[in-house]
C-alpha positions in Angstrom: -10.6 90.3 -127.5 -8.1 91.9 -130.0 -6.7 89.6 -132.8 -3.0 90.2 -133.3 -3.7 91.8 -137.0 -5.7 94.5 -134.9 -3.1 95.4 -132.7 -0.2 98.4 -134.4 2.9 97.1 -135.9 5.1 95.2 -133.7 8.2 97.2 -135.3 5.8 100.7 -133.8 4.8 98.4 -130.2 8.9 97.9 -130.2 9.7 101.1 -130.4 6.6 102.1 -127.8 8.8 99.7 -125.4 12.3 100.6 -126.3 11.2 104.4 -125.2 9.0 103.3 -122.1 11.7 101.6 -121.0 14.6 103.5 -121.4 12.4 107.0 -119.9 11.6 104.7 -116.9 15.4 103.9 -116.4 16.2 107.8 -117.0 13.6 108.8 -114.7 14.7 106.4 -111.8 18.5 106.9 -112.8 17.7 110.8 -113.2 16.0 111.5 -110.3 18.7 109.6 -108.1 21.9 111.5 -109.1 19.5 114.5 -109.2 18.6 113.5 -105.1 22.2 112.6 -104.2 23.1 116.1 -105.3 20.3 118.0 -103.7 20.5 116.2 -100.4 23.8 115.0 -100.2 23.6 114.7 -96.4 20.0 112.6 -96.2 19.5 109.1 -97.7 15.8 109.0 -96.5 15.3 112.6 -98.5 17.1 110.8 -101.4 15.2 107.8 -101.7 12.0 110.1 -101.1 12.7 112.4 -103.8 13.6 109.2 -106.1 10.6 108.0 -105.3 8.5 110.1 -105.9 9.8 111.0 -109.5 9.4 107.3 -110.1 5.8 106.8 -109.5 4.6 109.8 -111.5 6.9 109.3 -114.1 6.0 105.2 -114.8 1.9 106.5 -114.2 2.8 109.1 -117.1 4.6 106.8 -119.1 1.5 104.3 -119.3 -1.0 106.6 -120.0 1.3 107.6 -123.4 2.6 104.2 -124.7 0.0 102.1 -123.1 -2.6 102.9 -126.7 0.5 101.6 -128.8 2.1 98.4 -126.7 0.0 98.2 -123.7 3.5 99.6 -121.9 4.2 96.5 -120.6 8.0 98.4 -119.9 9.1 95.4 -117.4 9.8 91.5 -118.9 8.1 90.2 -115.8 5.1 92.1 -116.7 5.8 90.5 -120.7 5.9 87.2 -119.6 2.9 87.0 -117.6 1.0 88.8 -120.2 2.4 85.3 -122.6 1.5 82.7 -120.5 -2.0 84.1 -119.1 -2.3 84.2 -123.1 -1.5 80.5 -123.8 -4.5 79.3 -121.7 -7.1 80.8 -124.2 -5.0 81.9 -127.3 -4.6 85.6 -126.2 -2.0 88.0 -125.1 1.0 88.4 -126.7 2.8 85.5 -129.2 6.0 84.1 -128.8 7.3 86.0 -131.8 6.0 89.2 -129.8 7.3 88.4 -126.3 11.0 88.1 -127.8 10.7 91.4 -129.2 9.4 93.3 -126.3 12.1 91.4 -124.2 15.0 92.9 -126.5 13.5 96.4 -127.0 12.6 96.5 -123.1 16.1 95.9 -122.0 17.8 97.6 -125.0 15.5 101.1 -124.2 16.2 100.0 -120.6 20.3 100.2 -121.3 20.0 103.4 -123.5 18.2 105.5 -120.7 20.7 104.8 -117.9 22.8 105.8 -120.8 20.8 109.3 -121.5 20.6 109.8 -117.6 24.7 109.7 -116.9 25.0 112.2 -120.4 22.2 114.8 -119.2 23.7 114.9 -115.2 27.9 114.8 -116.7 28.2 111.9 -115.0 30.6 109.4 -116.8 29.0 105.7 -118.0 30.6 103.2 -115.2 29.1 99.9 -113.9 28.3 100.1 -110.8 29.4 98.9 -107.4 26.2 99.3 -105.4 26.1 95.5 -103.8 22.5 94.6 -103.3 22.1 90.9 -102.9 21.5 90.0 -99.5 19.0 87.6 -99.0 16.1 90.0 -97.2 16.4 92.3 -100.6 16.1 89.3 -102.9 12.8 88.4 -100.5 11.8 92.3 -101.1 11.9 91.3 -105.0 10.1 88.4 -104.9 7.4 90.7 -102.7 7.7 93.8 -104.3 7.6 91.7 -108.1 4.4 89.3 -107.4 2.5 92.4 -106.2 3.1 94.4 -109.5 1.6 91.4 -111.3 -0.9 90.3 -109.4 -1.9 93.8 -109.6 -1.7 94.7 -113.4 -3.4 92.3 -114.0 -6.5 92.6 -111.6 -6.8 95.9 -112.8 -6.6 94.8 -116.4 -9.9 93.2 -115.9 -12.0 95.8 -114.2 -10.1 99.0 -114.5 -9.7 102.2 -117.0 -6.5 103.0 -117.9 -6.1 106.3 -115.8 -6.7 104.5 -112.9 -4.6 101.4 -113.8 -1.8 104.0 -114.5 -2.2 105.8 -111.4 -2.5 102.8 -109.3 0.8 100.7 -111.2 2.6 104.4 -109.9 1.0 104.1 -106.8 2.6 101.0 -105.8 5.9 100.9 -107.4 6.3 104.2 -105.1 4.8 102.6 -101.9 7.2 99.2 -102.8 10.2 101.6 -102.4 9.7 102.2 -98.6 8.1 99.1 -97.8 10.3 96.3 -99.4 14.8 96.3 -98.3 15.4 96.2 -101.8 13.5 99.5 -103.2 11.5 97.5 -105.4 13.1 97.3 -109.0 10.1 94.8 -109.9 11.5 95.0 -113.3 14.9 93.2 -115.5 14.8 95.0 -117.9 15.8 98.0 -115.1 17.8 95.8 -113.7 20.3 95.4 -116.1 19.8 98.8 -117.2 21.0 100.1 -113.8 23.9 97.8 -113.9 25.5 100.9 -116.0 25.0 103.9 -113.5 27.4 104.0 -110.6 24.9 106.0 -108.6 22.7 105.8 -105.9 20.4 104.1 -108.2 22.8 101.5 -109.5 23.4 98.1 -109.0 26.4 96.2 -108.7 26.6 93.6 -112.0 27.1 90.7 -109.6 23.9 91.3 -108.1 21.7 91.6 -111.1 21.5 87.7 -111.5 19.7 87.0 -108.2 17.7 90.0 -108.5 16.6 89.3 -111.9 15.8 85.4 -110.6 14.0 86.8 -107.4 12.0 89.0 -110.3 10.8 86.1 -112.3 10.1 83.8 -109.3 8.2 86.9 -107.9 6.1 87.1 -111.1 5.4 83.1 -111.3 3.6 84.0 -107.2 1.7 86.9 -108.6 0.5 84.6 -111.6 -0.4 81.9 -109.2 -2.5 84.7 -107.0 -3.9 86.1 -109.8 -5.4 82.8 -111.0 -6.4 81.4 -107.7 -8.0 85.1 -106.9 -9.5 85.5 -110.0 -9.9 82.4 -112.1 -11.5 84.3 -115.3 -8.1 86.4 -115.5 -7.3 84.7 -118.7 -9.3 87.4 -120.7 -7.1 89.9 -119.3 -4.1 88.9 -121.1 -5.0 91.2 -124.5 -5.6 94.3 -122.1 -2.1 94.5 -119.6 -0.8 97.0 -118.7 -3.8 98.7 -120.4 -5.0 97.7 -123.7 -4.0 98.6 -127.5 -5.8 100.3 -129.3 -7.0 98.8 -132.9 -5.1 99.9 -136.0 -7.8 101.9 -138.0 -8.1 102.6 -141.8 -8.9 106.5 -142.8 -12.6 105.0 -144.1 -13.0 103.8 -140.3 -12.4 107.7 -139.5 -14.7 108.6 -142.3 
């Protein structure tokens, strides 16, 4: 198990999730305008083509910020990582959590941002209503699967295939749960601020975000029942940090 001294900086795992986050949000937000204006006449062609960008994107994204933060890039994902932790003094500390929880939603914020400047599309919430109660079920679903998951892979898997397999599902959870699987808050609120075809209307963040969290407290619940040893996975979700080393440790 890493000791927090061994893990990089947290001002360097901040900035690790301020970027994961905010190139998953322009990826998803990206890709979505990019979809509505290549197939302005097909929604299933859309949501394919958003799709798709999404899953290779987030696998991409973990294999190059995983070494630095573990690219958590999703609260839900955070929190589990903090209370898995607290059963055996692992995982990330309460002081750690808060940052990755600002950083995440801050990065998340500035991609839908980057994603409205790089298509000419002007900033605008949006007014894409989502909350109806079989998407806020597709949440809870689509959210306890990604946990229950990460972190089963965390324990027996190398990070190309817990990259490939976290891209996997997130891309599968788009055609199989009504809500398109956001999975994630942090993208949540991010796509508050893109009326696209990947936006949400700000009134129907709240119960997606709650449907988020209750998802994760199911996957957490799985996990543990599943796999009651998946306490010593907390120091390696998404995939695990890699030490800070000194240039004699080189030598």
């Amino acid at each position: 198990m890493q000791t927090a001294s061994a893990r990089p900086p947290l001002a360097r795992r901040m900035l690790a999730e301020f970027v994961g986050t905010g190139m998953l949000v322009t990826v998803v937000v990206g890709s979505g305008i990019a979809a509505q204006r290549l197939s302005p006449n097909d929604v299933g062609l859309q949501l394919l083509e958003n799709s798709l960008a999404t899953a290779f994107g987030l696998a991409v994204l973990i294999l190059m910020l995983g070494p630095v933060s573990g690219a958590h890039v999703n609260p839900a994902v955070s929190l589990a990582d903090w209370v898995l932790g607290r059963r055996r003094a692992g995982g990330l500390r309460l002081t750690d959590l808060g940052a990755y929880l600002v950083a995440q939603t801050a990065g998340g914020v500035a991609g839908a941002l980057l994603a409205s400047v790089m298509f000419d599309v002007a900033p605008a919430f949006s007014t894409q209503q989502r909350a109806t109660p079989g998407q806020l079920i597709g949440e809870v679903v689509a959210t306890a699967g990604l946990v229950l998951l990460i972190f089963t892979l965390a324990r027996t898997s190398t990070p190309s295939v817990t990259a490939a397999a976290v891209g996997a599902y997130i891309g599968a959870a788009y055609w199989f749960t009504s809500s398109t699987s956001f999975a994630n808050p942090a993208v949540t609120i991010a796509r508050m601020f893109s009326d696209t075809f990947a936006g949400i209307a700000p009134a129907s963040a709240p119960p997606f975000v709650l449907a988020q969290l209750v998802g994760a407290t199911i996957g957490l619940a799985l996990l543990l029942v599943l796999h009651p040893t998946a306490t010593r996975a907390a120091d390696r979700a998404v995939i695990p940090t890699e030490p800070e080393t000194t240039p004699q440790e080189h030598s």
